[in-house]
C-alpha positions, 0 to 999 in steps of 0.5 A: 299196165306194162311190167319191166322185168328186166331192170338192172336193179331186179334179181330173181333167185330161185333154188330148192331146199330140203326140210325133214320131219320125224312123224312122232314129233309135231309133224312139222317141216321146218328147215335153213338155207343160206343162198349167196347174194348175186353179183353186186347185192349186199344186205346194205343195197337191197330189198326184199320185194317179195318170196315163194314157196311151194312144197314138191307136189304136182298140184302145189303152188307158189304162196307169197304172204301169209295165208298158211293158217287156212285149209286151202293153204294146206291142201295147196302146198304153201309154206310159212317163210322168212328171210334175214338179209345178213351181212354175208348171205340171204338166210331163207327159214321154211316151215310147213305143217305135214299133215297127213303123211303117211309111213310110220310113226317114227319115220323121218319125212324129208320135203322138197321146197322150191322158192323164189327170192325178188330182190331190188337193189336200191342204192 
């Protein structure tokens, strides 16, 4: 199998976000980004193939899809994600479960997100 990753329809946005938790609420990051579109890509001429996300962490890896609900995905880092193709930009929504953080109850945690957005245009 061979895998052509330098079409000239394929673009690989890639970027980090910051998301914040105040320990006395859920204890849940959550946050918004809005990434301008590469040259040439609308919300009219593009698809999402695929989006990763990962929290900071040395041992935290890139999740793709939705398996955030299992203890594997928790202790790995992966983040529930969403994205909106809008008329003016790609609007990314991160979500993730900050169990065990630590400090104190009142604290405001802030979590860095790296991502990965595929887009292909199609026409």
């Amino acid at each position: 199998m061979t895998i052509n990753v330098t079409q000239a329809n394929i673009a690989v946005i890639t970027g980090t976000m910051e998301i914040t938790v105040t320990k006395d609420a859920e204890q849940v990051f959550s946050g918004t980004k809005y990434i301008d579109y590469p040259a040439g890509y609308t919300a009219d001429n593009s698809v999402i193939i695929a989006i990763g996300a990962k929290a900071s962490g040395e041992n935290n890896q890139y999740g793709y899809g939705s398996i955030t609900e299992t203890e594997t995905a928790l202790i790995r880092g992966i983040i529930e994600k969403g994205i909106t193709l809008t008329n003016s930009s790609i609007l990314l929504y991160c979500r993730y479960d900050g169990l065990n953080l630590g400090g104190s109850a009142s604290e405001t945690i802030r979590q860095t997100i790296s991502f990965k957005i595929i887009l292909m245009k199609v026409s």
